[in-house]
PDB file of N, H, CA, C and O in Angstrom:
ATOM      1  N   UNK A   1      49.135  24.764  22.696  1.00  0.00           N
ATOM      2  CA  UNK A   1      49.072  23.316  22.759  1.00  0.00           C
ATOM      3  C   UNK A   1      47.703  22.927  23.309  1.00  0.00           C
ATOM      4  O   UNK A   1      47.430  23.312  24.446  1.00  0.00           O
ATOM      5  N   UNK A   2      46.969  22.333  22.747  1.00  0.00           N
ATOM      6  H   UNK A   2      47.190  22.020  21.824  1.00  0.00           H
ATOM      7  CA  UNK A   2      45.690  21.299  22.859  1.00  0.00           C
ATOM      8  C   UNK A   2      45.956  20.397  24.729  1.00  0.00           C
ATOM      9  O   UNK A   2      46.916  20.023  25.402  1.00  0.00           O
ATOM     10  N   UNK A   3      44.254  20.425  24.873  1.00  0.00           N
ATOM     11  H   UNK A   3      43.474  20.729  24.326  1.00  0.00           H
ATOM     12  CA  UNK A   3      44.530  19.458  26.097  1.00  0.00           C
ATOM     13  C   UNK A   3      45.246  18.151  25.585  1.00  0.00           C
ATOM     14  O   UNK A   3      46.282  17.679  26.055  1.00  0.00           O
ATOM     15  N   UNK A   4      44.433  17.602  24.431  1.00  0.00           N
ATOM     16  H   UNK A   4      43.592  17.985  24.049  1.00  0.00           H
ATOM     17  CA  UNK A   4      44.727  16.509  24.111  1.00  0.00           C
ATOM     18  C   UNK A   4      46.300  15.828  23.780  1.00  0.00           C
ATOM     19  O   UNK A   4      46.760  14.698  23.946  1.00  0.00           O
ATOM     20  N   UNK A   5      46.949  17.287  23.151  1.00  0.00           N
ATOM     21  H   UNK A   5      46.576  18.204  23.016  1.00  0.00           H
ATOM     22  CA  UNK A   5      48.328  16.831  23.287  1.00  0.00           C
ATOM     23  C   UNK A   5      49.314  17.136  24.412  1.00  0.00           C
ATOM     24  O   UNK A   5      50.470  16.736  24.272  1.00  0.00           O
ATOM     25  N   UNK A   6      49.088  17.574  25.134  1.00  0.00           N
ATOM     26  H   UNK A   6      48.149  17.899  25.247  1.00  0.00           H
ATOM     27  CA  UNK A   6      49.438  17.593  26.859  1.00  0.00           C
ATOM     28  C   UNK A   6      49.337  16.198  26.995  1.00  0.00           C
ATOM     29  O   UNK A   6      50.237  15.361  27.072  1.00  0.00           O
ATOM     30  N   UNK A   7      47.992  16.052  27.016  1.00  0.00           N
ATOM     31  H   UNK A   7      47.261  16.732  26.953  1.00  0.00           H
ATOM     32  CA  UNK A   7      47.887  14.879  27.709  1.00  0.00           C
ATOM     33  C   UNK A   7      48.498  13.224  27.024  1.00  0.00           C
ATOM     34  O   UNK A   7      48.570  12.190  27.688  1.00  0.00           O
ATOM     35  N   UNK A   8      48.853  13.366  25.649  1.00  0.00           N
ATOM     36  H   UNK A   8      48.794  14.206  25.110  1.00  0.00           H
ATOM     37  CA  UNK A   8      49.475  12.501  25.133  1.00  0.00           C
ATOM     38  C   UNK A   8      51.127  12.848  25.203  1.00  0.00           C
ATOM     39  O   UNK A   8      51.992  12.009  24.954  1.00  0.00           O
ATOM     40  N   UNK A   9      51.354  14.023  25.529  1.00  0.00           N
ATOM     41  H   UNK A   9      50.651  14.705  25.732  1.00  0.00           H
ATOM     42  CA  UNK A   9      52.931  14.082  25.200  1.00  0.00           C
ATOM     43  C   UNK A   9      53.099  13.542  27.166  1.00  0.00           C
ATOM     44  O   UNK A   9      54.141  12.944  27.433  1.00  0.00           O
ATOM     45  N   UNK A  10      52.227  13.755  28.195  1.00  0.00           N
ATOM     46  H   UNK A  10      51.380  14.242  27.979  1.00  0.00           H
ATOM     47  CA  UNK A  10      52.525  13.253  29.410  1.00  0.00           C
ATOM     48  C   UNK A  10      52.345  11.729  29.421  1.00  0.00           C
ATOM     49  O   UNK A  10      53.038  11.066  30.193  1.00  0.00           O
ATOM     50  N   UNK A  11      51.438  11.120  28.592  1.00  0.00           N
ATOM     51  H   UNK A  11      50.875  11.659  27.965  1.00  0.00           H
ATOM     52  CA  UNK A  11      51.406   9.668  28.760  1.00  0.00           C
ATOM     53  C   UNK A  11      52.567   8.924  27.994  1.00  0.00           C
ATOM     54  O   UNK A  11      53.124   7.896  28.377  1.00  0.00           O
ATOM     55  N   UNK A  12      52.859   9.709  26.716  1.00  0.00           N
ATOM     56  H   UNK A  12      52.406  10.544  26.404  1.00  0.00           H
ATOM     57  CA  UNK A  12      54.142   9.348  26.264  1.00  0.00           C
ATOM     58  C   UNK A  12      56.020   9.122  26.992  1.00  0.00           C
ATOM     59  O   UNK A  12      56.955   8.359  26.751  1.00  0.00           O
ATOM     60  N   UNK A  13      55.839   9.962  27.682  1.00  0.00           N
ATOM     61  H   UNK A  13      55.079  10.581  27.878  1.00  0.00           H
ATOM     62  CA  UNK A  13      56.784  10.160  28.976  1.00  0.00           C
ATOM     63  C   UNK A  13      56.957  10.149  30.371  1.00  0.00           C
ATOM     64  O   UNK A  13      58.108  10.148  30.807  1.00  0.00           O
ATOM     65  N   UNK A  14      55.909  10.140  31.213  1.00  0.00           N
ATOM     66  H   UNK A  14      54.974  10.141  30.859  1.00  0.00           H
ATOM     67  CA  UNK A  14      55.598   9.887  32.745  1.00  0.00           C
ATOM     68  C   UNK A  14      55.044   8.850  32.602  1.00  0.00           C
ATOM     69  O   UNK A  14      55.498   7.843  33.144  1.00  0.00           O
ATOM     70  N   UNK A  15      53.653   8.799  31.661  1.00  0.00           N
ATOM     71  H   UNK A  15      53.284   9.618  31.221  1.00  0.00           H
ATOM     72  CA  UNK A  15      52.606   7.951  31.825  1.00  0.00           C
ATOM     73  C   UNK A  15      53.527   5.985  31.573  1.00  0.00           C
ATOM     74  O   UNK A  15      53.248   4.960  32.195  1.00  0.00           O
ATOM     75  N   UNK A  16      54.247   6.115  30.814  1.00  0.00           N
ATOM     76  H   UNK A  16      54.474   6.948  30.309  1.00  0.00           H
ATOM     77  CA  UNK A  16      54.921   5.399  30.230  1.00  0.00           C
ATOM     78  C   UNK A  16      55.952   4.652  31.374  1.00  0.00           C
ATOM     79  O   UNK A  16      56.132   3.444  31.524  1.00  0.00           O
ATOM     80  N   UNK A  17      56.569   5.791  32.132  1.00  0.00           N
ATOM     81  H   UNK A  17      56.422   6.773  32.011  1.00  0.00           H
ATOM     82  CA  UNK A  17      57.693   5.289  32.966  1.00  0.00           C
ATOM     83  C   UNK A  17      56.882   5.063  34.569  1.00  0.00           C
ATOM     84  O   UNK A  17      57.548   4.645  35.517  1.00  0.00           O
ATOM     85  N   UNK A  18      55.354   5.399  34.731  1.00  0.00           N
ATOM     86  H   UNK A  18      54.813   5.739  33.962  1.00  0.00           H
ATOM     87  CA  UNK A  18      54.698   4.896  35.317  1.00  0.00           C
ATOM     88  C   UNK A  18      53.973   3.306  35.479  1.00  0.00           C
ATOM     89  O   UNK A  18      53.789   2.513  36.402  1.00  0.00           O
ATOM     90  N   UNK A  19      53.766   3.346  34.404  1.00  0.00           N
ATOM     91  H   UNK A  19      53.915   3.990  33.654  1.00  0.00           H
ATOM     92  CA  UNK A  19      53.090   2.106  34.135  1.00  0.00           C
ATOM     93  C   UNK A  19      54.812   0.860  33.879  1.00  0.00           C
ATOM     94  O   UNK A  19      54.598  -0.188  34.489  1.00  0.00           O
ATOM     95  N   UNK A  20      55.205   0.855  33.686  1.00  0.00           N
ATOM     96  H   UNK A  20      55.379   1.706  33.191  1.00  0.00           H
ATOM     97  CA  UNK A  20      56.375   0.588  33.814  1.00  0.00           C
ATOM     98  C   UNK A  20      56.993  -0.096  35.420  1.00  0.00           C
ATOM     99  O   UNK A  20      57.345  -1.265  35.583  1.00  0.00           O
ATOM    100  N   UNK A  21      56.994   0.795  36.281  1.00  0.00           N
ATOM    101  H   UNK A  21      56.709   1.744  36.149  1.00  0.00           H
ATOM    102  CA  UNK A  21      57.143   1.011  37.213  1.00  0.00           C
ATOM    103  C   UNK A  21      56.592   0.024  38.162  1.00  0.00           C
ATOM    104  O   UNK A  21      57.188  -0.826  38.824  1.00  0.00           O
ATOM    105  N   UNK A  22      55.128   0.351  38.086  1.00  0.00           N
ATOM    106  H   UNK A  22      54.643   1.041  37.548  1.00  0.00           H
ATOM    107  CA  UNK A  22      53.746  -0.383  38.446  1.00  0.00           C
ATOM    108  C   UNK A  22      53.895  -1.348  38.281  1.00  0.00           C
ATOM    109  O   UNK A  22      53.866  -2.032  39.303  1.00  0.00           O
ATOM    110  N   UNK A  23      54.219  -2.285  36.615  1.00  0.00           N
ATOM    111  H   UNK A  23      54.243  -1.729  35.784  1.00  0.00           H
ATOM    112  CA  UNK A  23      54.449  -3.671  36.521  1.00  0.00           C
ATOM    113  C   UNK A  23      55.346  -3.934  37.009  1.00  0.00           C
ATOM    114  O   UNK A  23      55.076  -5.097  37.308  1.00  0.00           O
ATOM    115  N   UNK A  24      56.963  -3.649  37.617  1.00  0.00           N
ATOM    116  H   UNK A  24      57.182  -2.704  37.374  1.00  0.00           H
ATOM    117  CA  UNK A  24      58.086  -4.134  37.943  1.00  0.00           C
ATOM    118  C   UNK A  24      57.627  -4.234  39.284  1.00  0.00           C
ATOM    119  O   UNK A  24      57.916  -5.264  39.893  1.00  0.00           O
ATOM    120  N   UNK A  25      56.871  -3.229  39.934  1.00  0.00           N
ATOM    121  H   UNK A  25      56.636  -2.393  39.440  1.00  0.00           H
ATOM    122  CA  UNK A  25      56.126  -3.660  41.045  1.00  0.00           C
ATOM    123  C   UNK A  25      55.172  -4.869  41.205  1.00  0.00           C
ATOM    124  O   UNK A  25      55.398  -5.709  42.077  1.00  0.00           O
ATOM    125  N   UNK A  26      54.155  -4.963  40.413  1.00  0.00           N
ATOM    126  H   UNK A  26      53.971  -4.281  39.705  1.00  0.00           H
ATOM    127  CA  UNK A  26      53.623  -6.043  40.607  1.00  0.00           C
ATOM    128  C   UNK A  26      54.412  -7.567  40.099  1.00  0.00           C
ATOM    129  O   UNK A  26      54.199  -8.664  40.615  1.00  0.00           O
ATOM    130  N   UNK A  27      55.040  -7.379  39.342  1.00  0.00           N
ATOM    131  H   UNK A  27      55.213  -6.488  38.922  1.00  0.00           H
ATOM    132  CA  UNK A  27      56.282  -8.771  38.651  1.00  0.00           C
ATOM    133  C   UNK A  27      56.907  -9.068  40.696  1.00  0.00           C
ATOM    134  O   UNK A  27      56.578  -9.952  41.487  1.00  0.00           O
ATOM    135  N   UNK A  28      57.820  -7.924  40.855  1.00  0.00           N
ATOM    136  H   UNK A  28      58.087  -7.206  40.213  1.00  0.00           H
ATOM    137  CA  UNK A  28      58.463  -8.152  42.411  1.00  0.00           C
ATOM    138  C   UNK A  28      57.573  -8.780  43.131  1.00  0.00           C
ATOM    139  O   UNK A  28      57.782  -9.974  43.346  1.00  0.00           O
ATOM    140  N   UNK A  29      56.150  -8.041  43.783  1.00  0.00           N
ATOM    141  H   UNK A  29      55.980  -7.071  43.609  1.00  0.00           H
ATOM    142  CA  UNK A  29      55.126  -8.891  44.521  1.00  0.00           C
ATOM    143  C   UNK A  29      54.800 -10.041  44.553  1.00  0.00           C
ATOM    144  O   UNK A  29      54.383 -10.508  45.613  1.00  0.00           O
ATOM    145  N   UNK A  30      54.885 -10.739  43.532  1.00  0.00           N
ATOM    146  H   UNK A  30      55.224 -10.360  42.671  1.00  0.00           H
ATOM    147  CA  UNK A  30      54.188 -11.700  42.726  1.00  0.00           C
ATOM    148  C   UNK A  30      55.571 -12.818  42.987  1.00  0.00           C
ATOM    149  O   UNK A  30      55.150 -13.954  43.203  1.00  0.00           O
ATOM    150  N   UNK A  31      56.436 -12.765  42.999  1.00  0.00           N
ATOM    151  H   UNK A  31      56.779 -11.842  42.823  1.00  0.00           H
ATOM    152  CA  UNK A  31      57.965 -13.225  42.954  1.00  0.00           C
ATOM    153  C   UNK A  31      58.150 -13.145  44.184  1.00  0.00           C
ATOM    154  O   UNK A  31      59.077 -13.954  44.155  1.00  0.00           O
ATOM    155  N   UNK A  32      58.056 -12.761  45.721  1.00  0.00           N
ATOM    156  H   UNK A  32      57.303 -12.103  45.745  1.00  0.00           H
ATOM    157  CA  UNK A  32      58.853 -12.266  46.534  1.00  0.00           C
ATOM    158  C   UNK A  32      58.935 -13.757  47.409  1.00  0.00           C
ATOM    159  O   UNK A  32      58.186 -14.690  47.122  1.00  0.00           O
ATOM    160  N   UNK A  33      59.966 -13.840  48.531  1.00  0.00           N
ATOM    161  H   UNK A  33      60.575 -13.082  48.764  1.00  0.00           H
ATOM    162  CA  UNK A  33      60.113 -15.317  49.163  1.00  0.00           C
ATOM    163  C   UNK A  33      59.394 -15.491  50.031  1.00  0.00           C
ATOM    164  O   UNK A  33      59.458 -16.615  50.530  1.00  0.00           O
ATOM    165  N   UNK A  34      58.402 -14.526  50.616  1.00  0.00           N
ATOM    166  H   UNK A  34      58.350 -13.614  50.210  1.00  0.00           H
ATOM    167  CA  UNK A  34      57.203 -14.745  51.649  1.00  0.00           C
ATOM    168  C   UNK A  34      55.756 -15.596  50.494  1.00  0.00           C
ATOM    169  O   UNK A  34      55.050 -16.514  50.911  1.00  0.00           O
ATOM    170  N   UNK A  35      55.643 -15.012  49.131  1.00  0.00           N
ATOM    171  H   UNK A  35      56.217 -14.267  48.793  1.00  0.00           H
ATOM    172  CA  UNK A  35      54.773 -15.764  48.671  1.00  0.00           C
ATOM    173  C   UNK A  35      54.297 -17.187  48.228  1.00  0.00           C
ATOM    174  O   UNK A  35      53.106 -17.408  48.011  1.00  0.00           O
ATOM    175  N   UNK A  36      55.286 -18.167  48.096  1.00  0.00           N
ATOM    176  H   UNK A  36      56.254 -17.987  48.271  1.00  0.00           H
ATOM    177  CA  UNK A  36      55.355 -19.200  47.770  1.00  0.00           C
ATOM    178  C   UNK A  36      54.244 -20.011  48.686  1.00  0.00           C
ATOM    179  O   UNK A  36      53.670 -20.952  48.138  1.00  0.00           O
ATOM    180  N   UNK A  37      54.023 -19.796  49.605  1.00  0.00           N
ATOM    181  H   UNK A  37      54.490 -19.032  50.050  1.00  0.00           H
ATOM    182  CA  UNK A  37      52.897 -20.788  50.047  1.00  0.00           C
ATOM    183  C   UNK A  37      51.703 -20.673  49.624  1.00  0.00           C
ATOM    184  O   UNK A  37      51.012 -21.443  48.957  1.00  0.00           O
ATOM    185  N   UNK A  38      51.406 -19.200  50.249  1.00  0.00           N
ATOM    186  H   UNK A  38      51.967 -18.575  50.792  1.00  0.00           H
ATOM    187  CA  UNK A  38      50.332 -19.009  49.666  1.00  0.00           C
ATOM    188  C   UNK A  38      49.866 -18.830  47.767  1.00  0.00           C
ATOM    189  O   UNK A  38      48.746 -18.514  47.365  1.00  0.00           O
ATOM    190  N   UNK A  39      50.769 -19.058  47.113  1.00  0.00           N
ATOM    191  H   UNK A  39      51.678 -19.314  47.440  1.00  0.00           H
ATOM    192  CA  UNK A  39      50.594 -19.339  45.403  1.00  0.00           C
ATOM    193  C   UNK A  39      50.680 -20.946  45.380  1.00  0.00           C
ATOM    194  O   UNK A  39      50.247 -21.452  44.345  1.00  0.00           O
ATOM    195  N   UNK A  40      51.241 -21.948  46.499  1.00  0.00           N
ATOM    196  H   UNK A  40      51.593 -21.536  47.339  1.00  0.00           H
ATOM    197  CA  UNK A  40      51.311 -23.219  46.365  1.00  0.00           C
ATOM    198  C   UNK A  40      49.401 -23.487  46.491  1.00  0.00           C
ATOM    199  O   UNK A  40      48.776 -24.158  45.670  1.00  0.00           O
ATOM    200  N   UNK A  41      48.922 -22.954  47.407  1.00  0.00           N
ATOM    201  H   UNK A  41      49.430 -22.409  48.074  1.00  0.00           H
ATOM    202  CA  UNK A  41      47.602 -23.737  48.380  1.00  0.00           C
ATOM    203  C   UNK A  41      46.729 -22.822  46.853  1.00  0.00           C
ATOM    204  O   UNK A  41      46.441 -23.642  45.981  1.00  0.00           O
ATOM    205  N   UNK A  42      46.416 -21.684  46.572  1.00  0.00           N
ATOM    206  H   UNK A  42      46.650 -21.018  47.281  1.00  0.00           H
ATOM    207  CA  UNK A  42      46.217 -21.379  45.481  1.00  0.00           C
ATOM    208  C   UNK A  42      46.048 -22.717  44.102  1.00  0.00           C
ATOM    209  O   UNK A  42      45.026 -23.136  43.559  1.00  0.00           O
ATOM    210  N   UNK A  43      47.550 -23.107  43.877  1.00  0.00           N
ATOM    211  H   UNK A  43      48.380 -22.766  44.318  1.00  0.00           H
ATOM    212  CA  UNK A  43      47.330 -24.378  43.091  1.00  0.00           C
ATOM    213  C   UNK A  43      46.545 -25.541  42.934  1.00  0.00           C
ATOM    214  O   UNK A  43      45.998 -26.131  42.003  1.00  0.00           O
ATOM    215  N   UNK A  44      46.701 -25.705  44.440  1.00  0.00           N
ATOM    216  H   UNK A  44      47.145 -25.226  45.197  1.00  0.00           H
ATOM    217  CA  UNK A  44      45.988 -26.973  44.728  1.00  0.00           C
ATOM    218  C   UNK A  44      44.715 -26.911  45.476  1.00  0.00           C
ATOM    219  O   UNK A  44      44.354 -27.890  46.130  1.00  0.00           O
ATOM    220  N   UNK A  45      44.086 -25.949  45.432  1.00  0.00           N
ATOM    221  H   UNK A  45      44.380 -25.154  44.900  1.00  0.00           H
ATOM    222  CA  UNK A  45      42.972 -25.274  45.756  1.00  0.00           C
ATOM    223  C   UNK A  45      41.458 -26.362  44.674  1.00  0.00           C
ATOM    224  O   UNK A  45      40.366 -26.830  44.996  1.00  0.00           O
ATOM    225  N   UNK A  46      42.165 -26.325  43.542  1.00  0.00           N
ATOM    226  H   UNK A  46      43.052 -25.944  43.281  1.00  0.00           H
ATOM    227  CA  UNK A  46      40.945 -27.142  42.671  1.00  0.00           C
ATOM    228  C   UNK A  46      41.153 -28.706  43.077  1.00  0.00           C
ATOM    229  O   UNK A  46      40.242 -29.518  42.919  1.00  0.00           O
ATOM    230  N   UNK A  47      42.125 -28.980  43.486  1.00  0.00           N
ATOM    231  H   UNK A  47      42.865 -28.320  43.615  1.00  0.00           H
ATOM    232  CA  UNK A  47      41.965 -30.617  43.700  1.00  0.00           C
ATOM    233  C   UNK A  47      41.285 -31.241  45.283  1.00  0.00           C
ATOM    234  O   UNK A  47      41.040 -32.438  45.435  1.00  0.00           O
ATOM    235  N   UNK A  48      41.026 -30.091  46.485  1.00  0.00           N
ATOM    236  H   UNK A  48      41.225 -29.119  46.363  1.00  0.00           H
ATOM    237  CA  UNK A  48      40.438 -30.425  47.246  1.00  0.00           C
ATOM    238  C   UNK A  48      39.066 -30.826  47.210  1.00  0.00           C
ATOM    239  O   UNK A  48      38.268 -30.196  46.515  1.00  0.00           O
ATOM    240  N   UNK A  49      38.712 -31.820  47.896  1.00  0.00           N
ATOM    241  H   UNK A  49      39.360 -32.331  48.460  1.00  0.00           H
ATOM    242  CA  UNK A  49      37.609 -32.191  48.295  1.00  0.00           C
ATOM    243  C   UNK A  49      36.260 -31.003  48.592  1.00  0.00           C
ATOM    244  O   UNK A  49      36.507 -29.931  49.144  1.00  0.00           O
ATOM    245  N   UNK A  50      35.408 -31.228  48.321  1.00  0.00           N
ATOM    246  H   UNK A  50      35.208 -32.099  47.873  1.00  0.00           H
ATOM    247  CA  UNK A  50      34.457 -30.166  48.625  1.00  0.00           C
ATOM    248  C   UNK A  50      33.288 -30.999  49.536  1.00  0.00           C
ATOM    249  O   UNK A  50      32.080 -30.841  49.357  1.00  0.00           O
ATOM    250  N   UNK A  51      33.946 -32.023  50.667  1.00  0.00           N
ATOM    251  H   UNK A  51      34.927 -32.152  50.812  1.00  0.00           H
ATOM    252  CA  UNK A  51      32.802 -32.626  51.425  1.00  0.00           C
ATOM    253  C   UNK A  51      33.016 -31.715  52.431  1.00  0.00           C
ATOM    254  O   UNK A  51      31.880 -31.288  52.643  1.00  0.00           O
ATOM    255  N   UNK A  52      33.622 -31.257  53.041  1.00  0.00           N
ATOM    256  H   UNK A  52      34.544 -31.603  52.869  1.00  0.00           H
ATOM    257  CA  UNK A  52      33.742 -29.837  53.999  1.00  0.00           C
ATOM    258  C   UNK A  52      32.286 -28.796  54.193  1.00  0.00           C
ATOM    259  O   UNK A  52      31.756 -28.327  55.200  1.00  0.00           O
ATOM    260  N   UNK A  53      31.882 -28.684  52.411  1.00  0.00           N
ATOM    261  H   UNK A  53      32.312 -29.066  51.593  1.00  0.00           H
ATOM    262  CA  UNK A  53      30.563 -27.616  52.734  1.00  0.00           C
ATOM    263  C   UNK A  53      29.763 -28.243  52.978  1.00  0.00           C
ATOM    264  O   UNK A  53      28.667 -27.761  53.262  1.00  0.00           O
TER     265      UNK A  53
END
């Protein structure tokens, strides 16, 4: 067996249920009940005033 198909028959099956994984992780992060403020001030980040600088 070739490096190359090692390395596609592992991305086909680990690589796959990795990346997978990773996004359900970042989807959760992104979702969790501590974040909501800080994704609110985020929002409204473009409508503040910029006489401050």
């Amino acid at each position: 067996m070739s490096d190359y198909e090692s390395l596609r028959h592992f991305a086909d099956s680990w690589g796959l249920l990795a990346m997978t994984l990773l996004f359900l992780g970042f989807v959760s992060w992104t979702f969790r009940p501590g974040a909501r403020r800080r994704h609110d001030e985020a929002a409204a980040m473009i409508f503040r005033s910029h006489a401050d600088d």
